[in-house]
C-alpha positions in Angstrom: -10.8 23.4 -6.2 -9.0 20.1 -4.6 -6.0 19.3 -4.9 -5.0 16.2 -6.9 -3.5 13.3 -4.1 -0.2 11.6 -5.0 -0.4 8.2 -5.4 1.5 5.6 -2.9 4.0 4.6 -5.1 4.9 8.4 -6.5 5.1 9.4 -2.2 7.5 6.1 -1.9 9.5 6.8 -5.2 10.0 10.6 -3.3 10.8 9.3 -0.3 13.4 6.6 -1.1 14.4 7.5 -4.7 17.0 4.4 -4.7 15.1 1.7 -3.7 11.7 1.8 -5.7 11.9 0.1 -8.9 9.4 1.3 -11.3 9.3 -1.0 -14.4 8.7 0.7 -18.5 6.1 -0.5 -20.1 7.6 -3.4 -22.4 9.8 -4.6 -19.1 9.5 -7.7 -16.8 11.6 -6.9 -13.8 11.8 -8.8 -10.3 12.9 -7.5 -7.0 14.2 -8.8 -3.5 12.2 -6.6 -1.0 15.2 -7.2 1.4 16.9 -4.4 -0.9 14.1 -2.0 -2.0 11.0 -0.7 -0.7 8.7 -0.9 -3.6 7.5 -1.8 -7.1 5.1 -0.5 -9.2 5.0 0.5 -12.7 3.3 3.8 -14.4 0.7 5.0 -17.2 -0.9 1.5 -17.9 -3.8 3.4 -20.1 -4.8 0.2 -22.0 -1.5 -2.2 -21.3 -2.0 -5.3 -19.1 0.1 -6.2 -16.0 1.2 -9.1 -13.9 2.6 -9.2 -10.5 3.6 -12.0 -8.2 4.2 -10.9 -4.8 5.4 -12.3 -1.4 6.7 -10.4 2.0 10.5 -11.3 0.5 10.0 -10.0 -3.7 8.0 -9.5 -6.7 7.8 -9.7 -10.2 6.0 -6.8 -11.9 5.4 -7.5 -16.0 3.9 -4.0 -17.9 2.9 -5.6 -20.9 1.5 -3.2 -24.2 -0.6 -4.1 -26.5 1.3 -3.8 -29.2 5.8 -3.9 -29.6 6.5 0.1 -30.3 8.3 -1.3 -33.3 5.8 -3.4 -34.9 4.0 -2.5 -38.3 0.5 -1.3 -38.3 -0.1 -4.2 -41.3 1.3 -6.8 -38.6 -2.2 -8.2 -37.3 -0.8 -10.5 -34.8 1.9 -8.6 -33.5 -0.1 -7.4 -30.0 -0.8 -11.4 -29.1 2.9 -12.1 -30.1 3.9 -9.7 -27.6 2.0 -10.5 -24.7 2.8 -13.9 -25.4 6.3 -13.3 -25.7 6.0 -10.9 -22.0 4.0 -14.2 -20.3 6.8 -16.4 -21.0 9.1 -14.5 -18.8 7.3 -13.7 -16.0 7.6 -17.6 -15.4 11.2 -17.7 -16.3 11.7 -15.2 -13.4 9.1 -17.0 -11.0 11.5 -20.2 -11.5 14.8 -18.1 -11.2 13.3 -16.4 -8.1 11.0 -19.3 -6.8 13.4 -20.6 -3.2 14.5 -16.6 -3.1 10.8 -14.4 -3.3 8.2 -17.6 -3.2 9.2 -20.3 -1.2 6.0 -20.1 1.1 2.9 -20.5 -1.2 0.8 -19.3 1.0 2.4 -16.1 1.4 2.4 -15.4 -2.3 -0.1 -13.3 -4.3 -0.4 -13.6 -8.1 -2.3 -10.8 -9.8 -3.1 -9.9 -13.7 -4.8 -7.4 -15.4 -5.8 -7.8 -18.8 -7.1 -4.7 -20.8 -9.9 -6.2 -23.1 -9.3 -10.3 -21.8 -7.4 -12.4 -24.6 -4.0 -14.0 -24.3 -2.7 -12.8 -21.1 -2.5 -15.7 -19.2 -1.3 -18.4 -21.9 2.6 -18.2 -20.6 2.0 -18.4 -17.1 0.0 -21.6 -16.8 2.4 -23.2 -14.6 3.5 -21.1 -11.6 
């Protein structure tokens, strides 16, 4: 039988327990790589994610479907939310921008969307 490999992130989160930030699903968090070693996030299943990254920081966004809290009978609570989650991954781009981003060329910007839809409506101008 093999063995089931750890992941990069769970070896780095072993290794330097202080300095990887993993963000909750429902979180937008950024980072200054100057201070910690990683980011990453866990158990996407069907959430979508965003990350900017450079050499210097990131901003990691593990956006759910749907709010934990919302009703079942609330139809548009799931595009509420991820529009609500896309406006602050900008909001942190612009806080961060001279810090983490300063060199566009160094900088990445990556989304996942489970099933398409809204996900990129709040982050139209980075």
């Amino acid at each position: 039988m093999s063995q089931v490999q750890k992941g990069q992130l769970i070896r780095l989160l072993e290794a330097y327990p202080a300095q990887v930030v993993i963000v909750p699903m429902g979180e937008v968090a950024a980072v200054s790589f100057h201070d910690t070693v990683a980011i990453g996030t866990m158990g996407l299943g069907s959430c979508s994610v965003i990350i900017i990254a450079s050499a210097d920081g990131a901003i990691l966004a593990h956006i759910p479907p749907r709010p934990p809290t919302a009703l079942l009978s609330d139809v548009n609570a799931g595009d509420n939310n991820v529009r609500r989650m896309t406006q602050r991954v900008p909001e942190l781009y612009r806080r961060h921008r001279n810090e983490y981003f300063s060199r566009p060329t160094d900088t990445v910007i990556v989304y996942y969307a489970y099933g398409a839809g809204v996900i990129g409506s709040g982050c139209d101008d980075l």
